[in-house]
LUMLUM-147522 format. One line per field, with one value per residue: chain; residue number from 0; x, y, z of N, C-alpha, C in turn. Coordinates in Angstrom, 2 decimals. Last residue first. Example, Ala and Ser with C-alpha at 12.3 -4.5 7.8 and 13.67 -1.06 7.14 Angstrom:
cadena (A|A);
num (1|0);
n_u (12.85|13.19);
n_v (-2.25|-5.69);
n_w (7.08|7.80);
ca_u (13.67|12.30);
ca_v (-1.06|-4.50);
ca_w (7.14|7.80);
c_u (12.90|13.20);
c_v (0.03|-3.30);
c_w (7.87|7.80);
This chain:
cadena (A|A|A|A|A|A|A|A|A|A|A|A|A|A|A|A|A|A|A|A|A|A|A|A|A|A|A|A|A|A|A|A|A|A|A|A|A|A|A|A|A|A|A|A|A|A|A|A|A|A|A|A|A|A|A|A|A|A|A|A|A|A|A|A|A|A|A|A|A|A|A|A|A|A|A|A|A|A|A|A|A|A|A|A|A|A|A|A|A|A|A|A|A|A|A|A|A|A|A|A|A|A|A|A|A|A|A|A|A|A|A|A|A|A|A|A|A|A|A|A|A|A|A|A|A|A|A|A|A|A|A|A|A|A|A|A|A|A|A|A|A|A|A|A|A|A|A|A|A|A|A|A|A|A|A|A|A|A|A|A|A|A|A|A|A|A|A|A|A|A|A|A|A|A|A|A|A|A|A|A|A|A|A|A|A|A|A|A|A|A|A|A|A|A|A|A|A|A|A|A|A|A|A|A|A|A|A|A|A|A|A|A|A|A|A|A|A|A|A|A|A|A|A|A|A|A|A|A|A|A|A|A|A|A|A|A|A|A|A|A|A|A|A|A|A|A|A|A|A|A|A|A|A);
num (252|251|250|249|248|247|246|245|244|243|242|241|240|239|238|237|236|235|234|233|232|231|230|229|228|227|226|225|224|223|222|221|220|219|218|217|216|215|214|213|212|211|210|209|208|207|206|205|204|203|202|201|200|199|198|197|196|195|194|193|192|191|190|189|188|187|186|185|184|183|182|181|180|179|178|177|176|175|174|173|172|171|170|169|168|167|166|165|164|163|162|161|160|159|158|157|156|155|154|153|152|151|150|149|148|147|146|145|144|143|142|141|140|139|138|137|136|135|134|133|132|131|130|129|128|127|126|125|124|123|122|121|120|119|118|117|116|115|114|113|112|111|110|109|108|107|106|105|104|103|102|101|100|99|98|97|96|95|94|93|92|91|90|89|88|87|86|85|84|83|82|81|80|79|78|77|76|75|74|73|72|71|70|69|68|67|66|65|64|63|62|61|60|59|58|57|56|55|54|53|52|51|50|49|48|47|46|45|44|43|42|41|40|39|38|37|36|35|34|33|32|31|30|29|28|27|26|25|24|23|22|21|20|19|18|17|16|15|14|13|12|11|10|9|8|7|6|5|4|3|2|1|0);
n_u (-21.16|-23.25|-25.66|-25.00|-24.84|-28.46|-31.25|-32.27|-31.51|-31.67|-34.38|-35.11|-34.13|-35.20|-37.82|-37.51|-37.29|-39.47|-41.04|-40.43|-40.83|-43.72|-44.40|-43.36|-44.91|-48.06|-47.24|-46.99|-45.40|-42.81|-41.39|-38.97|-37.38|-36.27|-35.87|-36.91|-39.06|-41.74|-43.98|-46.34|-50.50|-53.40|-54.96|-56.40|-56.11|-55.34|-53.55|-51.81|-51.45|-51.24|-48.69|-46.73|-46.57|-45.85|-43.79|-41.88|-42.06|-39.95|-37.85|-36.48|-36.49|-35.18|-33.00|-31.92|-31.59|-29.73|-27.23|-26.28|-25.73|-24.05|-21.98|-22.01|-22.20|-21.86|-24.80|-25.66|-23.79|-25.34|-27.86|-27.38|-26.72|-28.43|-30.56|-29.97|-29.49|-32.39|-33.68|-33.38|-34.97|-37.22|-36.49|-37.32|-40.21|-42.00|-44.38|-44.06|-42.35|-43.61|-45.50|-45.31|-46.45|-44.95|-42.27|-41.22|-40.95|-38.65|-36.38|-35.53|-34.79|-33.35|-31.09|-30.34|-28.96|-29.45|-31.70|-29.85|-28.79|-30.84|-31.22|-28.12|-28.62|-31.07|-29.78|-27.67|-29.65|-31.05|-28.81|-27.87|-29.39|-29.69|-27.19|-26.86|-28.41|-27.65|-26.71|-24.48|-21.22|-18.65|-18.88|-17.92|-18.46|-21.46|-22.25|-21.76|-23.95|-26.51|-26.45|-26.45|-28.79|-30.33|-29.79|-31.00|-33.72|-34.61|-33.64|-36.19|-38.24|-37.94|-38.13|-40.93|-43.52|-44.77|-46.97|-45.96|-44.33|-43.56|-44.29|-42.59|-44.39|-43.78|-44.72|-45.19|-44.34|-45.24|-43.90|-41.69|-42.12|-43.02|-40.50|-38.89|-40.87|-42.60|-43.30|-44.79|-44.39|-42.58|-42.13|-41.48|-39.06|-38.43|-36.41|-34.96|-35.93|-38.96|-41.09|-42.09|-42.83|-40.72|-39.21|-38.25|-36.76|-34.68|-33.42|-32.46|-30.65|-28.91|-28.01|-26.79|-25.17|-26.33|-28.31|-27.91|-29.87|-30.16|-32.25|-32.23|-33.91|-35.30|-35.76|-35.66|-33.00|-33.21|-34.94|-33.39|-31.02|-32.30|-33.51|-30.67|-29.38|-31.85|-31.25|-29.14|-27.31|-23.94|-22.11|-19.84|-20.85|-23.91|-26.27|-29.68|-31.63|-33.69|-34.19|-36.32|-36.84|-38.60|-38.16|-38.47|-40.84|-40.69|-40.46|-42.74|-42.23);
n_v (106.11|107.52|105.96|104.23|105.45|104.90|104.36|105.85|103.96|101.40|101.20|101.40|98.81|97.00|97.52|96.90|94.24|93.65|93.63|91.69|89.13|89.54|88.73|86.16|84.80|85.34|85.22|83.23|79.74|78.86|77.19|79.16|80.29|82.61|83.22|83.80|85.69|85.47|83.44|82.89|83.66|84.33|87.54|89.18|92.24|92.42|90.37|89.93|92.71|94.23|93.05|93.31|95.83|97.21|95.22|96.63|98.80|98.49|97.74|99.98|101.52|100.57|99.96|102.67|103.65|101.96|102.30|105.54|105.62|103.72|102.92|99.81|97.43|94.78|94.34|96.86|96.07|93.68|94.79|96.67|94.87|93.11|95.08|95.76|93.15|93.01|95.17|95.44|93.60|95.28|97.50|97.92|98.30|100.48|99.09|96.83|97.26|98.53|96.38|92.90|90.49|90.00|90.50|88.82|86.92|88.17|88.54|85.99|85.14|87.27|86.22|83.86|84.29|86.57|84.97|84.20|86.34|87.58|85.78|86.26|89.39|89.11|87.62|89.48|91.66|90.03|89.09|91.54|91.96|90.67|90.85|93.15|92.50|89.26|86.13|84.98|86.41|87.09|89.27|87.85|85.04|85.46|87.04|84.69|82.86|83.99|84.70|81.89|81.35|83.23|81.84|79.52|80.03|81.45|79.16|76.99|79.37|79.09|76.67|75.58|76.28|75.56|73.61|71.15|70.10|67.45|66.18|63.22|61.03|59.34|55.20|53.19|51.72|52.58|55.02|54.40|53.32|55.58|56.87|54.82|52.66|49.69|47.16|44.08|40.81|39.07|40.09|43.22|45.36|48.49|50.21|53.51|53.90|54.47|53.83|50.06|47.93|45.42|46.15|48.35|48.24|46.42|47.94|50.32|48.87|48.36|50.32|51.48|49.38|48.02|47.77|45.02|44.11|42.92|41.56|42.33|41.67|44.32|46.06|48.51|48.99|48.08|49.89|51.90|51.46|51.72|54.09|55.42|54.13|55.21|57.87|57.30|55.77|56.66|56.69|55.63|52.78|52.77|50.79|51.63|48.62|46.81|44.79|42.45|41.46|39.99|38.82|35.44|35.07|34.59|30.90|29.02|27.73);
n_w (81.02|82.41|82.90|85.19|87.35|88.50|86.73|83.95|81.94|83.04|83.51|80.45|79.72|81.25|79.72|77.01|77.63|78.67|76.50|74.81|76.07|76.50|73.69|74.20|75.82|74.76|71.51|68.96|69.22|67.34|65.44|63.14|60.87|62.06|65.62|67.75|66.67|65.47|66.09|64.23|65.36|64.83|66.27|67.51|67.65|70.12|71.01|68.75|67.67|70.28|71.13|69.04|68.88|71.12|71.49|69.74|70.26|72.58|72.02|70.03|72.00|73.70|72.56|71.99|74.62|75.34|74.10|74.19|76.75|77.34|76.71|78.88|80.23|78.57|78.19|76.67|74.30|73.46|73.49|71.05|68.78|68.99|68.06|65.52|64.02|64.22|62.56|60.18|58.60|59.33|58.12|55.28|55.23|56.85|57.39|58.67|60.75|62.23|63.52|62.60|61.52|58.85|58.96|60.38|58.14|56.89|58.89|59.35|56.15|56.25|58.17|59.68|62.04|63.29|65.23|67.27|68.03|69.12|71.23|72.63|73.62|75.21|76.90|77.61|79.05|80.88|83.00|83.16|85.24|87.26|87.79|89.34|91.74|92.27|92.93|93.22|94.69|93.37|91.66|88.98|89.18|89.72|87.18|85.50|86.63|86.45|83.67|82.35|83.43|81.74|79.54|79.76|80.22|77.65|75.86|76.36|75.97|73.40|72.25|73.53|73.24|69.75|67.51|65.05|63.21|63.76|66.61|67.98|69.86|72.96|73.02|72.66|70.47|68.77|68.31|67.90|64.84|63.86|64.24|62.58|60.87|61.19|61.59|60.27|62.01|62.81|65.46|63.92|62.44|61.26|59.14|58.94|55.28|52.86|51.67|50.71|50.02|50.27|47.27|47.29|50.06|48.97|46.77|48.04|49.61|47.10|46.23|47.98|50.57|53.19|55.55|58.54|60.62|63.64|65.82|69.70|71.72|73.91|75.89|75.46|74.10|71.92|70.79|71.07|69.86|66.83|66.10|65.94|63.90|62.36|62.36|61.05|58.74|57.96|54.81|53.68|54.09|55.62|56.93|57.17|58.60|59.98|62.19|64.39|67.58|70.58|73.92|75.65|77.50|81.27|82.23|84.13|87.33);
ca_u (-19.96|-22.10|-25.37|-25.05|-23.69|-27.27|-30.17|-32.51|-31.39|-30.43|-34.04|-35.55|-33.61|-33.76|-37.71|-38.27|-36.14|-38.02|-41.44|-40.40|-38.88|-42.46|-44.74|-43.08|-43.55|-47.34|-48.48|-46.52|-46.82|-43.21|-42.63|-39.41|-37.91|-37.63|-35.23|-36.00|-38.10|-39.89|-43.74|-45.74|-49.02|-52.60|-54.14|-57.00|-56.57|-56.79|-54.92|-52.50|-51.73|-52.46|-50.46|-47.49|-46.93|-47.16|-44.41|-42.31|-43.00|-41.61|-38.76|-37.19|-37.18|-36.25|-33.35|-31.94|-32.51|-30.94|-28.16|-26.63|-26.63|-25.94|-22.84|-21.17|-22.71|-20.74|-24.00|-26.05|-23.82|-23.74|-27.48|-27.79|-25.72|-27.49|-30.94|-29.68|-28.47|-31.30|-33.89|-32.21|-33.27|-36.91|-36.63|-35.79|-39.63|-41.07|-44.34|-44.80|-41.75|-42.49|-46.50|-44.13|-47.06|-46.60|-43.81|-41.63|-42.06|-39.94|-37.42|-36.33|-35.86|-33.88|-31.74|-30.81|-28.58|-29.05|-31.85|-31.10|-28.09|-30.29|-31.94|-29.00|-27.61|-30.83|-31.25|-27.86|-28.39|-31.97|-30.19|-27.22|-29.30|-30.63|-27.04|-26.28|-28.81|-27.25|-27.84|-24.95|-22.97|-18.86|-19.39|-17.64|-17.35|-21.09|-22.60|-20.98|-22.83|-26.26|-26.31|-25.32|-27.83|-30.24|-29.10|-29.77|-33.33|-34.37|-33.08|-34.14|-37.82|-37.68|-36.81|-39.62|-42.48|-44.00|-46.26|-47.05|-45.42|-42.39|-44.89|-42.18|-44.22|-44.34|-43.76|-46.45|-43.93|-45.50|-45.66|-41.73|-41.67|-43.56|-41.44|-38.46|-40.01|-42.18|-43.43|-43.62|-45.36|-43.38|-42.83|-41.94|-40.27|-38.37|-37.48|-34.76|-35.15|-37.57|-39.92|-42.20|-43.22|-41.37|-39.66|-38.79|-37.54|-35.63|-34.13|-33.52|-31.78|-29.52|-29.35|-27.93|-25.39|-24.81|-28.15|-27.38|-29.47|-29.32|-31.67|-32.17|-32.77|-35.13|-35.16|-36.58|-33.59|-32.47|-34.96|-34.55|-30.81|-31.83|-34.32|-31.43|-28.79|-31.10|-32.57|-28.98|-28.23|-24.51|-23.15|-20.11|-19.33|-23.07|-24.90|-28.59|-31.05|-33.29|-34.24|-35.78|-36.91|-36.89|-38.89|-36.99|-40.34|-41.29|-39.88|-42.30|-42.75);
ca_v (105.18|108.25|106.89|103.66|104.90|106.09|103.77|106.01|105.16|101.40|100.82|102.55|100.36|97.07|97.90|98.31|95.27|93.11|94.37|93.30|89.62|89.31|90.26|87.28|84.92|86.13|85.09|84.84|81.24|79.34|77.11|78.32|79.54|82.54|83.00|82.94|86.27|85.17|84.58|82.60|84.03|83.36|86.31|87.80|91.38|93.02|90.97|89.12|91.17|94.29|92.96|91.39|94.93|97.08|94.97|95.48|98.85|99.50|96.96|97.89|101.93|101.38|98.82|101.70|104.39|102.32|101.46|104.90|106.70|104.03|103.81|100.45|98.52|95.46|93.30|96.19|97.28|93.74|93.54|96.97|95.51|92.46|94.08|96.85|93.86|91.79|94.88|95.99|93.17|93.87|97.92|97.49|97.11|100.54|100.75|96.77|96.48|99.39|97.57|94.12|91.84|89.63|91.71|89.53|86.38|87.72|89.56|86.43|84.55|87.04|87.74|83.77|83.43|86.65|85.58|83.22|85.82|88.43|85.73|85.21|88.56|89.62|87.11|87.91|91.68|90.56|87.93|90.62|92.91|90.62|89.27|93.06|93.41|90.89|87.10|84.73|85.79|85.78|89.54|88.96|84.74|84.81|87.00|85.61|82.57|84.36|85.79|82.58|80.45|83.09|83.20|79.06|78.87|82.00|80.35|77.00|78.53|80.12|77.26|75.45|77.76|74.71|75.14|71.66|71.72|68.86|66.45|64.67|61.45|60.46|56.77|54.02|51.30|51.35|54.99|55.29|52.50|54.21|57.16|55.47|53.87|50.49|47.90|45.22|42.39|39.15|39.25|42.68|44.12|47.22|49.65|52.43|53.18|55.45|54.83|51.35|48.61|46.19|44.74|47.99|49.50|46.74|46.95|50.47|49.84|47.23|49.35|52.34|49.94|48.67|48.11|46.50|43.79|44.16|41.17|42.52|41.19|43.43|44.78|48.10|50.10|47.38|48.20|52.39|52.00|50.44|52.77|55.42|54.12|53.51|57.15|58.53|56.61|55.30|57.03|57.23|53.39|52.62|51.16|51.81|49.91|47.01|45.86|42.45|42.20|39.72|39.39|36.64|34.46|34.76|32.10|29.45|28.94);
ca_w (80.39|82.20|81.73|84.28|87.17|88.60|87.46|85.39|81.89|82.74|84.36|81.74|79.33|80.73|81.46|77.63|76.83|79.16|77.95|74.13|75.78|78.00|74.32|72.67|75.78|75.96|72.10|68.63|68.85|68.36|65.39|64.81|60.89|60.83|64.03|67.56|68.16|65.28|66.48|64.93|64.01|65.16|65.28|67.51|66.03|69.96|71.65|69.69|66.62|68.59|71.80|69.77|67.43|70.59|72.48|69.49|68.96|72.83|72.57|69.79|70.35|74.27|73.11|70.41|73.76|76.32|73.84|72.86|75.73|78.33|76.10|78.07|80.86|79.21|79.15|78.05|75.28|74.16|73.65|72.25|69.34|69.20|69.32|66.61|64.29|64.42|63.83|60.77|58.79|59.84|59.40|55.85|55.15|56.31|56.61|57.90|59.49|61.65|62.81|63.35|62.11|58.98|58.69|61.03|59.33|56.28|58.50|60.19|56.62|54.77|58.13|58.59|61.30|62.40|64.16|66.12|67.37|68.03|70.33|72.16|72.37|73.59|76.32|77.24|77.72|80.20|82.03|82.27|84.08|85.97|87.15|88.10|90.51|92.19|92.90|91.50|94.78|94.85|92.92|89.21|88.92|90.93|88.72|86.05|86.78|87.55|84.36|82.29|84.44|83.08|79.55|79.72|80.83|78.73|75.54|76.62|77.40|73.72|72.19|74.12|73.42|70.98|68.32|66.46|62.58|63.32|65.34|68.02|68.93|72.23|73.53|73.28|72.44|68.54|69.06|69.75|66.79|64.14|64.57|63.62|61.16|60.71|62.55|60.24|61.61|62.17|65.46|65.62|62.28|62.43|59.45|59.17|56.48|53.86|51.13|52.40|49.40|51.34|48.00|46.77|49.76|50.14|46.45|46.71|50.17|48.21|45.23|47.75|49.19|52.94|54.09|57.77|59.18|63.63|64.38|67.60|71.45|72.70|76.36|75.73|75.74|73.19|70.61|72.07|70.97|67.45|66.55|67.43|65.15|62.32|63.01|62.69|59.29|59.02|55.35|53.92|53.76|54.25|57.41|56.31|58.66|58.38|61.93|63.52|67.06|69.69|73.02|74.93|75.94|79.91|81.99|83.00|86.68);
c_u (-20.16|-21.09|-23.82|-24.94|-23.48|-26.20|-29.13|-31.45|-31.38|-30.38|-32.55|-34.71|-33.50|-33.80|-36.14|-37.88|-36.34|-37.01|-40.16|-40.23|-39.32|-41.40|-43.96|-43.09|-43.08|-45.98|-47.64|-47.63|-46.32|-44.25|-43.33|-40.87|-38.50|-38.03|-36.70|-35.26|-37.18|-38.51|-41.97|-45.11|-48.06|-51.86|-53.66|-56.36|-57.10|-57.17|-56.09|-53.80|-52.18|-52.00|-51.23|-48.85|-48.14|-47.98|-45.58|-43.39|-43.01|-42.50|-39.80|-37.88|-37.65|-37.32|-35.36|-32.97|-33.30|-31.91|-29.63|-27.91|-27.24|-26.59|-24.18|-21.95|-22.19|-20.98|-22.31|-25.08|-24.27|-23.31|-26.07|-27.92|-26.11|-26.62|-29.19|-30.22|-28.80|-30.01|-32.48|-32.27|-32.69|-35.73|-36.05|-35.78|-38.13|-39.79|-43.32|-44.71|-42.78|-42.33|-44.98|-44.69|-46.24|-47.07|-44.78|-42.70|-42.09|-41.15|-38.94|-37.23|-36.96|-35.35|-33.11|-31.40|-29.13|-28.42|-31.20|-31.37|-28.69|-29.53|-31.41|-29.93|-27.81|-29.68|-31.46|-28.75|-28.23|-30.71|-30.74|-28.43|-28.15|-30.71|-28.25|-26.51|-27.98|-28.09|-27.87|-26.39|-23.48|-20.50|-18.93|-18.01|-17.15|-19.52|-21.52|-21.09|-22.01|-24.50|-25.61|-24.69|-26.45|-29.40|-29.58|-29.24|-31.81|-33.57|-32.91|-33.87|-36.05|-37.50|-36.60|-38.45|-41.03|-43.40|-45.88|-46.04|-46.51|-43.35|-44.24|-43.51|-43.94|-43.69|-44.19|-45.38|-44.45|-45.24|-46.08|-42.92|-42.07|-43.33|-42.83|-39.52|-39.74|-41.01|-43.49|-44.39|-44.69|-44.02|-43.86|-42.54|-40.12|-39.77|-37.63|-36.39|-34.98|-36.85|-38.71|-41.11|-43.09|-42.60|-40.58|-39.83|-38.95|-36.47|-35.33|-34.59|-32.70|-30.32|-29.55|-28.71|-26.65|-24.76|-27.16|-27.70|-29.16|-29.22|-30.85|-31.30|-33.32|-34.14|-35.32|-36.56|-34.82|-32.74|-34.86|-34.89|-32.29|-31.19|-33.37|-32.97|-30.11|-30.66|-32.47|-30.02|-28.72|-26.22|-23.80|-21.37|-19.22|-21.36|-23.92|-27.35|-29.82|-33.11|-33.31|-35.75|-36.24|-37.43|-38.06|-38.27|-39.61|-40.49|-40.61|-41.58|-42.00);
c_v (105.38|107.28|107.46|104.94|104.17|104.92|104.91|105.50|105.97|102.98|101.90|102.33|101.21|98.45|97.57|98.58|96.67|93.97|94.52|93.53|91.22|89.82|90.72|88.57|86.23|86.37|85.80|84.83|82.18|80.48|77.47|78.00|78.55|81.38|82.46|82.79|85.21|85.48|84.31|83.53|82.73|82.80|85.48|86.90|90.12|92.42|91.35|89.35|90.51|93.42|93.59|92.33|93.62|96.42|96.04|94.91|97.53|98.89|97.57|97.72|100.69|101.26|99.60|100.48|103.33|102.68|101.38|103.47|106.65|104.36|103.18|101.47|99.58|96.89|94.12|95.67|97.66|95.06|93.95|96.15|96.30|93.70|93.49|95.90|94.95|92.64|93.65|95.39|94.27|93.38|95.99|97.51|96.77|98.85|100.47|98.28|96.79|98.94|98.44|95.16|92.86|90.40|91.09|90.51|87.46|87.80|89.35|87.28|84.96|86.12|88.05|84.92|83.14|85.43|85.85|84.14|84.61|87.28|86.45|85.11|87.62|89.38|88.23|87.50|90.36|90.95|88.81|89.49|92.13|91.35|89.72|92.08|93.46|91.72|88.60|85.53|85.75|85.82|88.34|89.29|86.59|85.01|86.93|86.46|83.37|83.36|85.15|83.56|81.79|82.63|83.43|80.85|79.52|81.34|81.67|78.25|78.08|80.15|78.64|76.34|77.09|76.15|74.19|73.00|71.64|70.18|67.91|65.35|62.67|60.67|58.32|55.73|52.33|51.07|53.28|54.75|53.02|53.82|56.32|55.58|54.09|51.81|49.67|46.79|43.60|40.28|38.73|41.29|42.92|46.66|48.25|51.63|54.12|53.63|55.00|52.07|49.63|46.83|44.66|46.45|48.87|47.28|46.08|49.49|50.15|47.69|48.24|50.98|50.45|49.42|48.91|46.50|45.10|43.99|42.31|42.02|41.54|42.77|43.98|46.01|49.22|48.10|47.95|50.37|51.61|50.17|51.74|54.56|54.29|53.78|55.31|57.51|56.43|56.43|55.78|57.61|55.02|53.01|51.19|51.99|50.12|48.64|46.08|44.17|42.04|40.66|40.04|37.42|36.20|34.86|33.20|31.27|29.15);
c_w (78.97|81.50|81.53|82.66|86.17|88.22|87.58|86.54|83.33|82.70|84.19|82.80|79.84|80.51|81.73|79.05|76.96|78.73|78.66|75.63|75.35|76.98|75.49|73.48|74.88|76.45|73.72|70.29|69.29|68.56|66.83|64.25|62.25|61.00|62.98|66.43|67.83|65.23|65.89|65.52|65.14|64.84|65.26|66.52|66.62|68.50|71.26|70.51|67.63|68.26|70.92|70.34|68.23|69.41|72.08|70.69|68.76|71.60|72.73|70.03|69.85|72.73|73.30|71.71|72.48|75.02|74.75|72.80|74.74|77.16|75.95|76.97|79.98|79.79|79.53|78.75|76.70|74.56|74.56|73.51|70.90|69.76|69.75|67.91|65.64|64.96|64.40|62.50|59.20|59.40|60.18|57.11|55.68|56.35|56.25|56.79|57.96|60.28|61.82|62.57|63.08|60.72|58.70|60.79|59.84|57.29|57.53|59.71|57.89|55.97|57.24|58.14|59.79|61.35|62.80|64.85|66.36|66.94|69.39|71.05|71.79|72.71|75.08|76.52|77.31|78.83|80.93|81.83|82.70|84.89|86.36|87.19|88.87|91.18|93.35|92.41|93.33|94.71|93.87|90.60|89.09|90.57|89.65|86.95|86.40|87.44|85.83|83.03|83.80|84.11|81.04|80.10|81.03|79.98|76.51|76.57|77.37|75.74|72.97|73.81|74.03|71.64|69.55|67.28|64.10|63.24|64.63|66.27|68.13|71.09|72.25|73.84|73.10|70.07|69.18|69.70|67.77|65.31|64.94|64.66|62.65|60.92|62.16|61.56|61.52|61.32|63.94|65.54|64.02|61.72|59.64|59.09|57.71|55.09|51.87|50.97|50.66|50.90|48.88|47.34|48.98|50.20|47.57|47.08|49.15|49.49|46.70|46.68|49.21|51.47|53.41|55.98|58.74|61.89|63.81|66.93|69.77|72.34|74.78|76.19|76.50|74.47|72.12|71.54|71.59|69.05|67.09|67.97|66.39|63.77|63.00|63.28|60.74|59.39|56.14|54.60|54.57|54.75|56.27|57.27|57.75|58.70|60.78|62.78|65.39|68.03|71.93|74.17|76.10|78.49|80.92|82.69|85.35);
């Protein structure tokens, strides 16, 4: 029985001084992932990636060749071995899935490091403070950029513009007032005021306009639809509040 033929690869990637490119490295991982034996050719100078470039007639490195036949990019490749192709501008509700994902495990692991059990009334009251620190904190990473996206339909933002770079801040700070059960008085109310006008912004822009925004609960720049997650974190912050106002042992701190 004939063996089958080595299957064997050739790859033109920048390995400079100051600079080893990423997607080099990781076409050349998924090569060998795949059982390739590679030609591994590093482009160690910028005229000697120019002159590749040139030669090729392609713009960018890294770039495989299969038998011959160029293959091309990074991206190329995955689809060239039938694997998925990340498309930077398709909606996605992952960040906001990690974001609940992770402030969840957070709750129920102090939880468990304050009670011995990770399931208490207290843990969802921390998923829900968490999950606003969190996002507050996407946010304030770029204040200029969240508040842009938000007036396209936060009904406050829209009358009164400074509203969307204040929002960040009073989420964060009502946020960590939550999570340390700490002036009921103050953040119940600021969380109540958020989450109410933001949970009538999303269902008129979504419901009853029929729009099809992003949404940017994560920070300005996501590519996450404005759609039932969005409207869940307002609702969340609304029933946090009530909860927190009502609850006995919670107003008096």
């Amino acid at each position: 029985m004939t063996a089958p033929a080595e299957k064997r690869a050739t790859l033109y990637r920048m390995v400079m001084p100051g600079h080893t490119c990423p997607y080099g490295l990781k076409a050349l991982h998924l090569l060998r992932s795949r059982g390739f034996a590679v030609d591994d050719r590093w482009l160690t100078t910028r005229e000697e990636t120019d002159a590749f470039k040139a030669e090729h007639g392609v713009k960018t490195t890294p770039q495989t060749f299969i038998d011959g036949k160029r293959i091309g990019g990074h991206d190329d490749l995955r689809a060239f071995l039938g694997l998925s192709v990340r498309d930077p501008k398709a909606l996605t509700y992952r960040p906001v899935i990690a974001v609940f994902a992770m402030t969840a495990l957070m709750a129920l692991a102090a939880s468990y490091a304050a009670y011995g059990t990770p399931l208490t009334i207290r843990a969802g009251e921390w998923f829900i403070a968490f999950s606003m620190c969190v996002l507050a904190m996407l946010k304030l990473q770029d204040v200029e950029r969240f508040s842009t996206m938000f007036l396209n339909y936060d009904l406050l933002a829209k009358r009164w513009v400074p509203y969307g770079k204040i929002y960040p801040f009073a989420e964060a700070g009502a946020g960590v007032l939550m999570a340390a059960g700490a002036l009921t008085w103050l953040s119940a109310p600021v969380a109540l005021f958020i989450g109410g006008i933001g949970a009538v912004s999303v269902f008129k822009a979504v419901y009853i306009d029929k729009r099809e925004l992003k949404c940017a609960c994560v920070g300005g720049d996501s590519n996450v639809p404005l759609g039932f997650l969005s409207l869940t974190e307002n609702v969340m912050m609304v029933a946090m509040a009530i909860w927190m106002l009502a609850a006995p042992g919670h107003g008096a701190m």
